[in-house]
C-alpha positions as CSV (number, residue, x, y, z in Angstrom):
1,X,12.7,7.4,-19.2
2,X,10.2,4.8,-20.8
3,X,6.6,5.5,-20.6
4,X,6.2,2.9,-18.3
5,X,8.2,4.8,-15.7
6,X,5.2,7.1,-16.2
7,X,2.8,5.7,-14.4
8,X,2.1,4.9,-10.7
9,X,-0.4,2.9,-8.6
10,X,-1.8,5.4,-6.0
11,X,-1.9,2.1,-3.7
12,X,1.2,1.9,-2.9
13,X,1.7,5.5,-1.3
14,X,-1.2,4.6,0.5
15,X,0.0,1.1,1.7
16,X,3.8,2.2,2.3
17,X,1.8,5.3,4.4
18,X,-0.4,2.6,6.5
19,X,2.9,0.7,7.3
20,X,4.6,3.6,8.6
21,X,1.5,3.9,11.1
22,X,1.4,0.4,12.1
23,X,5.4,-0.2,12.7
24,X,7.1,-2.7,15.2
25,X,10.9,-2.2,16.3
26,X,11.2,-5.6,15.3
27,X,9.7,-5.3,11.9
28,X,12.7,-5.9,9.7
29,X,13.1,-4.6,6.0
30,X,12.4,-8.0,4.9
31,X,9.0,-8.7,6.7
32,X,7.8,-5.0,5.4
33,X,8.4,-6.2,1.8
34,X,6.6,-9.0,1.9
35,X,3.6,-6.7,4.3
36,X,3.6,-4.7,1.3
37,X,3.5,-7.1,-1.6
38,X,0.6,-9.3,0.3
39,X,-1.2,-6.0,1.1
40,X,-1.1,-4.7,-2.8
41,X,-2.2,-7.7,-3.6
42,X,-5.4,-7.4,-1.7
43,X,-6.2,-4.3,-3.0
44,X,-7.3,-3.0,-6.1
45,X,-4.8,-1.1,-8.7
46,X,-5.3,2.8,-9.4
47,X,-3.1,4.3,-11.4
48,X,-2.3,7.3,-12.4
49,X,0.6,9.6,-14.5
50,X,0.4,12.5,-12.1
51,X,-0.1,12.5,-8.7
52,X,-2.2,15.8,-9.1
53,X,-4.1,14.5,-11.2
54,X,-5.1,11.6,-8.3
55,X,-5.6,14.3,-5.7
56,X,-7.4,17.2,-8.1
57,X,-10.3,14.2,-9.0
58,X,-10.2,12.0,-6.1
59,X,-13.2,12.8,-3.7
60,X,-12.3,13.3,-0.1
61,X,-14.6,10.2,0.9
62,X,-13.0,7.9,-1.7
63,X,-9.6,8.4,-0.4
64,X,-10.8,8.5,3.3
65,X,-12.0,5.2,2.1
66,X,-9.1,3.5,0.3
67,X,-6.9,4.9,3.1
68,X,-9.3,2.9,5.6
69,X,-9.1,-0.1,2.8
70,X,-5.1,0.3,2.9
71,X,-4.9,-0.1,6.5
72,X,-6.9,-3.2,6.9
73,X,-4.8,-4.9,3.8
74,X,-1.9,-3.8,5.6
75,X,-2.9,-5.4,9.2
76,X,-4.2,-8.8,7.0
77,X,-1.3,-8.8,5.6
78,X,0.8,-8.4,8.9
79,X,-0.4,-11.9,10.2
80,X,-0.4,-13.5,7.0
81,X,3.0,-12.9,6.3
82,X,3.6,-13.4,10.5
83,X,2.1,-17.2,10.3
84,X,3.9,-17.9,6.9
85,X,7.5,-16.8,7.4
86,X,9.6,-18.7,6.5
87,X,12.5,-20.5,8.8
């Protein structure tokens, strides 16, 4: 394993978590990558080695607050991705 495969962006659990919540039956896997690539993208990168690590020093407000954060990138991202699809 290289070090890079290490290391994790705490976004993306959170993201991938907010999609889950927000999910269409007609959502296919397609759209959700792209939902998840424009959402990241909004969204600032914190990473981290070991997910203990993230949850022993993150305060409950901050992640109550990227979790809110996650879900309005991820709803953003829903009609971006909606009115830019392409044929």
């Amino acid at each position: 394993m290289s070090f890079r495969d290490a290391i994790d962006n705490f976004y993306e659990r959170l993201v991938l978590d907010a999609i889950q919540a927000t999910r269409d039956d007609g959502d296919t896997a397609d759209y959700l990558t792209d939902v998840m690539c424009v959402a990241l993208n909004r969204l600032p990168a914190r990473y981290y080695r070991h997910s203990i690590d993230m949850m022993f020093y993150l305060a409950d407000e901050e992640l109550k607050d990227m979790k809110i954060k996650s879900l309005e990138a991820v709803k953003v991202a829903r009609d971006f991705v909606r009115e830019h699809q392409r044929g």
